[in-house]
C-alpha positions as CSV (number, residue, x, y, z in Angstrom):
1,X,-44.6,-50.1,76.4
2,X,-45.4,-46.4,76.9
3,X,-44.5,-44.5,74.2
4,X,-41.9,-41.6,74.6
5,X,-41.7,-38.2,72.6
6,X,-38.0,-37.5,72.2
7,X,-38.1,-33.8,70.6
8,X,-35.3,-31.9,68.7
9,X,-34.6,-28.7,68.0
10,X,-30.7,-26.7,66.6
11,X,-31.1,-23.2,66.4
12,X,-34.2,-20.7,68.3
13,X,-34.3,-18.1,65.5
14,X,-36.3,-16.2,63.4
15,X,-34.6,-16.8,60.2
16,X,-37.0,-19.5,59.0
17,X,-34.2,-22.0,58.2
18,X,-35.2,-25.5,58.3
19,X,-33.4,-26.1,61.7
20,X,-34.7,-23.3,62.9
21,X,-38.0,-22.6,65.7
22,X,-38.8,-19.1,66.4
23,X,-38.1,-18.2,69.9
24,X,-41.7,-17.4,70.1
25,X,-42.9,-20.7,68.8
26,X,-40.8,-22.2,71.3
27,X,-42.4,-19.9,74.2
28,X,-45.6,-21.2,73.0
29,X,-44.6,-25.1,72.8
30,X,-43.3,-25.1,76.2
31,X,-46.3,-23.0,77.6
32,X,-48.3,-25.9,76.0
33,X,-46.5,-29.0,77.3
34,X,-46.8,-27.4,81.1
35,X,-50.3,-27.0,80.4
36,X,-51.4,-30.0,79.4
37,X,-49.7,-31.2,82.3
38,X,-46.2,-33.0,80.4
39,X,-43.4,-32.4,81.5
40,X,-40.0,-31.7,79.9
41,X,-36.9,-33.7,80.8
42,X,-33.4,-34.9,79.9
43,X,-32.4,-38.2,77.8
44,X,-30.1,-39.1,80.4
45,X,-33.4,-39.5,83.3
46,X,-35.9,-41.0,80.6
47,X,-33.0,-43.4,80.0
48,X,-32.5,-44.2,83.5
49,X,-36.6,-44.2,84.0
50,X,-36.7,-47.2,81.1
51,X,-34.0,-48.8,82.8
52,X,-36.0,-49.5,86.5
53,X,-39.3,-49.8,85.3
54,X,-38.9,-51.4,82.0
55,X,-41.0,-48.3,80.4
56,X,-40.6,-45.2,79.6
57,X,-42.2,-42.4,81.9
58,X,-45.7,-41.0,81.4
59,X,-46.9,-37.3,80.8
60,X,-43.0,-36.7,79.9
61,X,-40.9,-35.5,77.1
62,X,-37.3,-35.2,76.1
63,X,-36.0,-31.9,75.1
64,X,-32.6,-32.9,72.8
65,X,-31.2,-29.9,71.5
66,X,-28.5,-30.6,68.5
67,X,-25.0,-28.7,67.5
68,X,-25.2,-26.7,71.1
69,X,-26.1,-22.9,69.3
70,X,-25.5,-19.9,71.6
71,X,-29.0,-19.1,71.3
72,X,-29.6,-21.9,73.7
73,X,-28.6,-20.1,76.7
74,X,-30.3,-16.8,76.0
75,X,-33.8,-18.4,74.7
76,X,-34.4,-21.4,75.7
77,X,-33.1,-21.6,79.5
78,X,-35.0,-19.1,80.9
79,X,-38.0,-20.6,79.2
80,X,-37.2,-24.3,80.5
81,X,-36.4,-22.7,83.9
82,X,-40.4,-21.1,83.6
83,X,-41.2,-24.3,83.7
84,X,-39.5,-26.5,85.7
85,X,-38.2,-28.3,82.6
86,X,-35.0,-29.8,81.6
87,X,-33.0,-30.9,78.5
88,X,-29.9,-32.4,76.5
89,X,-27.8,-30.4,74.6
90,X,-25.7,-32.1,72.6
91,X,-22.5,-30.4,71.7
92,X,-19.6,-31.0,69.0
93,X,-16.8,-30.4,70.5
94,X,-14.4,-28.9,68.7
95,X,-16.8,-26.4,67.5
96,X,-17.6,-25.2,71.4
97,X,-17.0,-21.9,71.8
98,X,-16.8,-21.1,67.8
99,X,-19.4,-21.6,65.0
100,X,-21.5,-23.9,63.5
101,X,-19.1,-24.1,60.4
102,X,-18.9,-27.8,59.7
103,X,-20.2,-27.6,56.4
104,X,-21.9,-24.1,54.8
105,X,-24.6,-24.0,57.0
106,X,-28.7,-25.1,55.9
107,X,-30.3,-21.5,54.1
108,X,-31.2,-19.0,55.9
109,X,-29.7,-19.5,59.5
110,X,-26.2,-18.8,58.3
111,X,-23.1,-18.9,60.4
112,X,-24.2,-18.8,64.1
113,X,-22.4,-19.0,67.6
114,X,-22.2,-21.9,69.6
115,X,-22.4,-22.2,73.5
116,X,-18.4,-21.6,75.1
117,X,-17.6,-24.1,77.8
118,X,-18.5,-21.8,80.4
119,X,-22.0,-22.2,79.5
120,X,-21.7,-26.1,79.5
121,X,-20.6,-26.5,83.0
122,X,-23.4,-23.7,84.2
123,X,-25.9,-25.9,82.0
124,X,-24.5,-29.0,84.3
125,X,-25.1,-26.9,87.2
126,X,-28.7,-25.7,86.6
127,X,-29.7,-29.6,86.1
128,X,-29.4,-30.3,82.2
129,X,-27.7,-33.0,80.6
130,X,-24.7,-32.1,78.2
131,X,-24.3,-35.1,75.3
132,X,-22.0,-35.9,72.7
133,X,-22.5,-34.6,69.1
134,X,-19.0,-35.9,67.8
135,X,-15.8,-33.6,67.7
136,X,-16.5,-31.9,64.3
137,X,-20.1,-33.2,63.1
138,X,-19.0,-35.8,60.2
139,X,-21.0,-38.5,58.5
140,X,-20.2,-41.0,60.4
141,X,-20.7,-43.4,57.2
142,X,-17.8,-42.3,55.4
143,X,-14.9,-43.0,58.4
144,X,-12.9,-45.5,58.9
145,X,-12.6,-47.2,62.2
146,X,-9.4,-44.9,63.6
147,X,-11.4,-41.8,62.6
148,X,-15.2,-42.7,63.7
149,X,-13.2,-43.7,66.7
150,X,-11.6,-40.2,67.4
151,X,-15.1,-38.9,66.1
152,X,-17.4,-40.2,68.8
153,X,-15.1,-41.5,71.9
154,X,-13.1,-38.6,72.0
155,X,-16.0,-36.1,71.8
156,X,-16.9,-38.0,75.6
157,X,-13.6,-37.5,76.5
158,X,-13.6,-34.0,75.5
159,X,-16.9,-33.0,77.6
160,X,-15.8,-35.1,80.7
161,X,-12.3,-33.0,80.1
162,X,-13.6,-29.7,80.2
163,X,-16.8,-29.7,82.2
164,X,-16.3,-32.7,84.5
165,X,-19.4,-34.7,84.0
166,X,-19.9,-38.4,82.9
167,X,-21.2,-38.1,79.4
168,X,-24.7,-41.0,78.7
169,X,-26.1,-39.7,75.8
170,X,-25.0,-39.3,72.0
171,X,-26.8,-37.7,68.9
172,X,-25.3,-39.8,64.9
173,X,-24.4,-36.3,63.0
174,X,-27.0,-36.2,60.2
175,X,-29.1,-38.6,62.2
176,X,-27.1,-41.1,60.2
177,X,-27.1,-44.7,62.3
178,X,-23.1,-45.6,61.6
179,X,-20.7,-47.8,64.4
180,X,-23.2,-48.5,66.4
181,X,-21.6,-51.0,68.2
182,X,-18.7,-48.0,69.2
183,X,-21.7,-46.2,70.4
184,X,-22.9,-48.4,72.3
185,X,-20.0,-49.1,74.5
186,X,-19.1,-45.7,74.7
187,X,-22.5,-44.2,75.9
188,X,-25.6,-45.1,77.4
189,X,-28.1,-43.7,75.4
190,X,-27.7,-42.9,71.0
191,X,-30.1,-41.4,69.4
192,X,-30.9,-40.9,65.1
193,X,-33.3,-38.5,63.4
194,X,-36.0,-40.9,62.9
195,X,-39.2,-39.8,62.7
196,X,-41.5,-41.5,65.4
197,X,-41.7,-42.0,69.1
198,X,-39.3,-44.4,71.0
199,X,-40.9,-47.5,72.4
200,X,-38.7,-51.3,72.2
201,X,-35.8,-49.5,70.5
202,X,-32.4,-50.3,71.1
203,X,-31.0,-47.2,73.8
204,X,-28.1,-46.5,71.2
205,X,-31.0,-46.3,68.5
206,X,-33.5,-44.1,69.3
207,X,-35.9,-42.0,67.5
208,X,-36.5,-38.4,67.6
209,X,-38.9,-36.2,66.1
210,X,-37.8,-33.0,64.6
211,X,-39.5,-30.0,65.6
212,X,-39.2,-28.4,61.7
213,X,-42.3,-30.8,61.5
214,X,-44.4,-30.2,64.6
215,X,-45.0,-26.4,64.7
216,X,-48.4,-25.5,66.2
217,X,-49.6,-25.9,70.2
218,X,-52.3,-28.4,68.5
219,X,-49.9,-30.4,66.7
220,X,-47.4,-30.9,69.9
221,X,-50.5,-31.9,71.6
222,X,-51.6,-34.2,69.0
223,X,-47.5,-35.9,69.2
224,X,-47.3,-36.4,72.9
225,X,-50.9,-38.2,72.7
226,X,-49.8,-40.5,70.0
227,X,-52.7,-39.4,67.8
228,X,-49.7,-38.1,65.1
229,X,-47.9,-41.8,64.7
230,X,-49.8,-42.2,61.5
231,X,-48.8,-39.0,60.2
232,X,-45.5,-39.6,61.2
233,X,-45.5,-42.8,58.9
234,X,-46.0,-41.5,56.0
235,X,-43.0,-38.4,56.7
236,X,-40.8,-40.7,57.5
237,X,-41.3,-43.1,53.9
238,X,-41.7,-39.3,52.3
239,X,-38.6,-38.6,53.8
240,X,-36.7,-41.8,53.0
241,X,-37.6,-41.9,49.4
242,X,-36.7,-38.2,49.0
243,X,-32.7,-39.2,50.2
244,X,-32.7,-42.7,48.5
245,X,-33.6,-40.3,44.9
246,X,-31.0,-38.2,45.8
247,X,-27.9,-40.5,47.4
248,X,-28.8,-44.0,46.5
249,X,-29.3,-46.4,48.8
250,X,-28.0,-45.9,52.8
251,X,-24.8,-47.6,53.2
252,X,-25.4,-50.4,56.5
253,X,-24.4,-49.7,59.9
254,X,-21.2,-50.1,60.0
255,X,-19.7,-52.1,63.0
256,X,-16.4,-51.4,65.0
């Protein structure tokens, strides 16, 4: 199976936080992609791509954009718009229109202002796809079945409520794989924070790549042409041995 790219970013900043690209980095990426003829799209159409052909679609990649920050619509849009591109942003809901102030936010990018849900329903309008990020961005490991419930149906209800759209596509909080079988009836498409392309995955399990790791116009181009899936081995065991030192083992997928 063709192997797809499914590339996330939170925050276009300068503040050099960890979820953070520079809106000039970004520029550059996008310029890059364009040029080496890939082009950008939403989950929600790679998805449905996979689903007719049995594959997912050459020279493409999926833009996924996480928590649904303000900077969104004044950086990337016009950018993706340059281009011809489109993306998923995935919004928590009850943080639309407010701040990212879930939890004391990751140093450096401080508190920051999310997208209102004007902006979601002009997003809808110029062609991207708005998914579900849960109502108030929880570990999804530490609810019960009442609360994941309220945590990851009603954030589709919620979008479908205000901006009038069918809702496909979720992002796990913390990339953190937890009632998976709740996601799966509930959306289309769920995607985690691990690091590697998406090929036989399940749809409610797939991969992403964050772009905290993928900086340069040479690295992207490197990604898209599978010549990084090595590289992205050994981040990912890095990675895993770094949170098993520091929280113990991850708890299993829990079921609803």
């Amino acid at each position: 199976m063709t192997r797809l790219a499914i590339l996330t970013y939170h925050s276009l900043d300068d503040s050099g936080s960890v979820i953070s690209v520079t809106p000039r980095v970004f520029a550059d990426q996008m310029a890059c992609l364009a040029d080496e003829g890939v082009y950008g799209v939403t989950l929600r159409d790679a998805v449905a791509y996979r689903d007719l052909h049995g594959s997912w679609p050459a020279h493409r990649v999926v833009l996924a954009f996480d928590d649904g920050y303000a900077n969104f619509a004044d950086v990337a849009l016009p950018i993706l718009q340059r281009h011809a591109f489109r993306a998923t942003v995935f919004l928590v809901t009850r943080h639309v229109g407010g701040h990212n102030d879930w939890a004391p936010p990751p140093a450096g990018v401080g508190t920051q202002p999310l997208l209102a849900w004007a902006q979601a329903i002009e997003l809808t309008a110029a062609g991207l796809e708005i998914g579900a990020h849960t109502r108030t961005h929880r570990d999804l490991r530490r609810l019960d079945a009442a609360a994941a419930r309220d945590e990851i149906s009603g954030a589709r209800q919620d979008i479908e409520d205000r901006v009038g759209v069918a809702v496909e596509s979720f992002a796990y909080p913390f990339g953190h794989r937890a009632w998976t079988d709740l996601v799966a009836r509930e959306y289309h498409a769920g995607c985690t924070t691990e690091l590697r392309r998406a090929g036989h995955h399940a749809l409610h399990e797939l991969p992403r790549i964050d772009m905290f790791y993928i900086r340069t116009p040479r690295r992207l181009v490197q990604l898209v042409r599978g010549r990084l899936d090595g590289w992205l081995s050994v981040r990912r065991w890095g990675r895993a041995v770094r949170q098993a030192l520091a929280t113990g083992p991850p708890a299993p997928a829990r079921r609803v």
